[in-house]
C-alpha positions as CSV (number, residue, x, y, z in Angstrom):
1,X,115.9,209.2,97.7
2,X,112.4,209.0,96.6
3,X,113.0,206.1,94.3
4,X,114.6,204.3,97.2
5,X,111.8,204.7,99.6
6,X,109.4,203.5,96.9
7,X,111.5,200.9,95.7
8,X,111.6,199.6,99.9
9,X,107.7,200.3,99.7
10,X,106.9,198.4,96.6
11,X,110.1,195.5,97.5
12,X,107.4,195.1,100.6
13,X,104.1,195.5,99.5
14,X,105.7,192.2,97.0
15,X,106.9,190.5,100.3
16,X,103.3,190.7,101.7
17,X,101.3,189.8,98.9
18,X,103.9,187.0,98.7
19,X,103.7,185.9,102.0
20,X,99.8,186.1,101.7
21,X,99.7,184.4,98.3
22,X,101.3,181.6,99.9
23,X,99.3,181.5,102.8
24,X,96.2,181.7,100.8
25,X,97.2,178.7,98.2
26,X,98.3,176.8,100.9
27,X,94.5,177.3,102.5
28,X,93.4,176.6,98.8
29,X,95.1,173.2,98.7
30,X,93.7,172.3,102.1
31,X,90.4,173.2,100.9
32,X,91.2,171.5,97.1
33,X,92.1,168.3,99.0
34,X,88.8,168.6,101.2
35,X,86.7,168.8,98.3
36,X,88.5,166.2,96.7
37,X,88.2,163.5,99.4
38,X,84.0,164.6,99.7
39,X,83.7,164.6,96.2
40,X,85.1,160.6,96.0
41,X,82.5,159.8,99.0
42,X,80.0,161.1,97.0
43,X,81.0,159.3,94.0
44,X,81.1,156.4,96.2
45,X,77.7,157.0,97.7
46,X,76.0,157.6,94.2
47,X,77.5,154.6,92.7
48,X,76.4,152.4,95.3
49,X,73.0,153.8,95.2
50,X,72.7,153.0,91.7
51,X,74.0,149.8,92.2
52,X,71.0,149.2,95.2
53,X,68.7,150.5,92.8
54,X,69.6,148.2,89.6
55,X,69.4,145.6,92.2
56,X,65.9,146.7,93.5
57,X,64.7,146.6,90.0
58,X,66.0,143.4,89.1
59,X,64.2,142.0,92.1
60,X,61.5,143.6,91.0
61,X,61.2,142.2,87.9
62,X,61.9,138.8,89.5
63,X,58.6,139.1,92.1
64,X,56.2,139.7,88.7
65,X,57.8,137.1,87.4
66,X,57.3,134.7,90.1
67,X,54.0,136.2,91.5
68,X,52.5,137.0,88.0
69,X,51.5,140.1,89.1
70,X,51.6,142.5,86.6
71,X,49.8,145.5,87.3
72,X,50.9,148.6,89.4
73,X,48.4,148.8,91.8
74,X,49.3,145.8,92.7
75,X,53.3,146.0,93.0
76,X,52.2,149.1,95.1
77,X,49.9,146.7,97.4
78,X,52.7,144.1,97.5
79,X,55.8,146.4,98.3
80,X,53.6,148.5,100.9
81,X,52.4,144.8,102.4
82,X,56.4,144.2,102.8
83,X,57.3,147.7,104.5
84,X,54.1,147.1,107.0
85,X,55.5,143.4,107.8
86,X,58.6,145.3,108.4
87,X,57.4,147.9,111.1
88,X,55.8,145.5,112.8
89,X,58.6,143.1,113.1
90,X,60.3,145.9,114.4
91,X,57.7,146.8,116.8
92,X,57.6,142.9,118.0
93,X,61.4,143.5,118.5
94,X,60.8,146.2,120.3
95,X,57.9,144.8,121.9
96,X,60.2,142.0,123.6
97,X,62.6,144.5,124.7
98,X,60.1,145.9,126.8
99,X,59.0,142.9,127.9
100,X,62.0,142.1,129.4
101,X,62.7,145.2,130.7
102,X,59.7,145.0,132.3
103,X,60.2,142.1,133.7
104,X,63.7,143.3,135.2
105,X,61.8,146.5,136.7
106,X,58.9,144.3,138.1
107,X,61.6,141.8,139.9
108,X,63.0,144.9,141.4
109,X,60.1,146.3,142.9
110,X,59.1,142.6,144.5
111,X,63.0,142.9,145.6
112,X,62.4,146.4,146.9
113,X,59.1,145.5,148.8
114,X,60.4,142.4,150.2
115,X,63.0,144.8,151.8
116,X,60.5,146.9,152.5
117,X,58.6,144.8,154.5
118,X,61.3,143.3,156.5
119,X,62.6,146.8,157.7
120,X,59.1,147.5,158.7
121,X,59.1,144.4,160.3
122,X,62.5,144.9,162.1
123,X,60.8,148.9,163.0
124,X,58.0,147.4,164.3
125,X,60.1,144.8,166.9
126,X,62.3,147.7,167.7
127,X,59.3,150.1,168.6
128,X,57.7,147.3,170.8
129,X,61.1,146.6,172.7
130,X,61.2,150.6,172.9
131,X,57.7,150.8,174.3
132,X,58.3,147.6,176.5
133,X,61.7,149.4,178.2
134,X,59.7,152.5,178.5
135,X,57.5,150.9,180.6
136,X,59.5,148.6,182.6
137,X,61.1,152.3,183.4
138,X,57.7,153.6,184.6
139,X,56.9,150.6,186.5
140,X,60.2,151.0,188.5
141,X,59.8,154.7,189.1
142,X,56.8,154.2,190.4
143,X,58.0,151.1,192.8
């Protein structure tokens, strides 16, 4: 009887671990495959990096070629000359955007004022035939 109930105990504790084994690998393959998919974008990432690079060089080469400059200092000069035309271009860009959005705002606020003005316009007229009743009221009170 003893064997039994530790041959029931044991034929479970297998059943769990089973159960959890296959839970766990199935977790494990999710994960595998996961890694696998990041590990090709990587790959992909790195190889076109390299590629951008070799290309940067190459150009590289080609501007002291063309230029005949050959020193550092000025490669440095030249390449920081090309980011600074580049941040202002973007400023310009951005620049113009304002611009026009500033243009845009300031066409609203001559809108909005024109309205403005026309509805204190139309207040005024309304206040005058208020204060004209008002009186025309007195005036026959007092007749």
């Amino acid at each position: 009887m003893v064997q039994a109930i530790e041959r029931t105990t044991l034929s479970r504790d297998v059943t769990e671990w089973k159960s959890k084994y296959t839970t766990e690998s199935g977790m494990w393959k999710v994960e595998g495959q996961i890694l696998r998919d990041e590990n090709k974008t990587l790959r992909s990432d790195y190889s076109a990096c390299n590629e951008r690079v070799t290309h940067l060089s190459h150009e590289l080469e080609l501007m002291k070629k063309s230029s005949g400059i050959g020193s550092e200092k000025q490669i440095e000069l030249l390449v920081k000359m090309q980011l600074d035309n580049e941040v202002l271009r973007k400023q310009q860009a951005d620049s113009m955007a304002l611009g026009q959005q500033l243009s845009l705002t300031e066409a609203k606020y001559k809108e909005m004022m024109d309205k403005a003005a026309k509805m204190e316009a139309l207040r005024k007229k309304m206040h005058n035939q208020i204060q004209e009743r008002t009186y025309f009221c007195f005036c026959f009170c007092c007749v």
